[in-house]
GUDOGU-783014 format. One line per 10 residues: their letters; for each residue x, y, z of N, C-alpha, C, O. Coordinates in pm, whole numbers, plus 50000, padded with zeros to 5 digits. Atoms other than C-alpha are relative to their C-alpha. Layout:
<pts>
A	X:Y:Z:X:Y:Z:X:Y:Z:X:Y:Z  ... .
</pts>
This chain:
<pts>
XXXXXXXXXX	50110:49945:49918:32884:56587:25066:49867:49947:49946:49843:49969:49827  50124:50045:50013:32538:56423:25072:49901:50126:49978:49917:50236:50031  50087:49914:49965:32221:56591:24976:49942:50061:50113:49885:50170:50115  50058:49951:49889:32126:56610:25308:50076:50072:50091:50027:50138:50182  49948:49915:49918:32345:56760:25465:50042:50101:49961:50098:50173:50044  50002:49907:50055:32373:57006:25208:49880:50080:50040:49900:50200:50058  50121:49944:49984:32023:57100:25281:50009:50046:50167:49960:50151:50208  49994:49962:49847:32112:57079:25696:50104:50103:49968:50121:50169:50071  49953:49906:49985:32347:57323:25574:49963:50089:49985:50007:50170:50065  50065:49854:50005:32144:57615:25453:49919:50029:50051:49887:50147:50059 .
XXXXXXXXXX	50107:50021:49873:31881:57514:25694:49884:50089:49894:49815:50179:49942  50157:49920:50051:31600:57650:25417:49940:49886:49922:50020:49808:49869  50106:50077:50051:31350:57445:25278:49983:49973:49821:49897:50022:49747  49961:50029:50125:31488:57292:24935:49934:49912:49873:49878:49807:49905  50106:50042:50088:31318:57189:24613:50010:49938:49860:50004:50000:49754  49930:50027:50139:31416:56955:24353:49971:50057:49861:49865:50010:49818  50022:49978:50079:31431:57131:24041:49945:49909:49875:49988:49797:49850  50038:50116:50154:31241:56989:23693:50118:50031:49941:50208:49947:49934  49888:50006:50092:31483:57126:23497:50163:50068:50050:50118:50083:50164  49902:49956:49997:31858:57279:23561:49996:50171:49991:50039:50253:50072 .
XXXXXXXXXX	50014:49842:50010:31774:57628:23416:49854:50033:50006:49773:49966:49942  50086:49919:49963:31507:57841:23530:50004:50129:49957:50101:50204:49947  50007:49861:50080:31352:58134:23374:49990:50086:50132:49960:50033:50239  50011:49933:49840:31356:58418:23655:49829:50061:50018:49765:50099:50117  50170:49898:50034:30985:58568:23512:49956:49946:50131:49963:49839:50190  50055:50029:49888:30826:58634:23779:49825:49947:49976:49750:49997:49893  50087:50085:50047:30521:58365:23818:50033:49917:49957:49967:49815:49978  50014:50167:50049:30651:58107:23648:50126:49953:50073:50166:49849:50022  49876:50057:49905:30968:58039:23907:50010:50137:50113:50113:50204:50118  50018:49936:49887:30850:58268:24214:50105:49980:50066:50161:50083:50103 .
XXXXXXXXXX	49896:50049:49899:31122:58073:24417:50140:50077:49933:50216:50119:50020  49826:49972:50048:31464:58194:24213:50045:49893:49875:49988:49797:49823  49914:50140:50092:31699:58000:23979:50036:49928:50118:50041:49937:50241  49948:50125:49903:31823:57678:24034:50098:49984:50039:50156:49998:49931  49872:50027:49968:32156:57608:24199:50045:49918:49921:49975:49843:49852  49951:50109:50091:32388:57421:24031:49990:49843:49990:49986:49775:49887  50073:50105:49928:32302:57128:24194:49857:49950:49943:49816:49835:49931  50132:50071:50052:31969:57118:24055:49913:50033:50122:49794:50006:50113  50081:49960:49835:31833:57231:24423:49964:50147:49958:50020:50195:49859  50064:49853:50005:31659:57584:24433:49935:50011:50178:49891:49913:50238 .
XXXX	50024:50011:49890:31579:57706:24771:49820:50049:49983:49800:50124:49887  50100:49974:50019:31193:57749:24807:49931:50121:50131:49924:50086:50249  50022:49896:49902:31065:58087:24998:49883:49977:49998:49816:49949:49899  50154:50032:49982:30732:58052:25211:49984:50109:50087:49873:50133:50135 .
</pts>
């Protein structure tokens, strides 16, 4: 499965992660952790 059609699959607006793990504090990763993937979905 391609990135992209990973992304046409959740149909939300996806955001390459800098790093793999993400702290959850809120403010410094507003959006969530990262998927395993390295993708994080980004809420607007």
């Amino acid at each position: 499965m391609t990135v992209r059609e990973l992304l046409m699959k959740h149909r939300k607006p996806f955001r390459r992660c800098q790093n793999r793990v993400f702290s959850v504090r809120p403010g410094i990763n507003p959006e969530g952790t990262c998927l395993r993937s390295g993708w994080h979905p980004v809420q607007r």
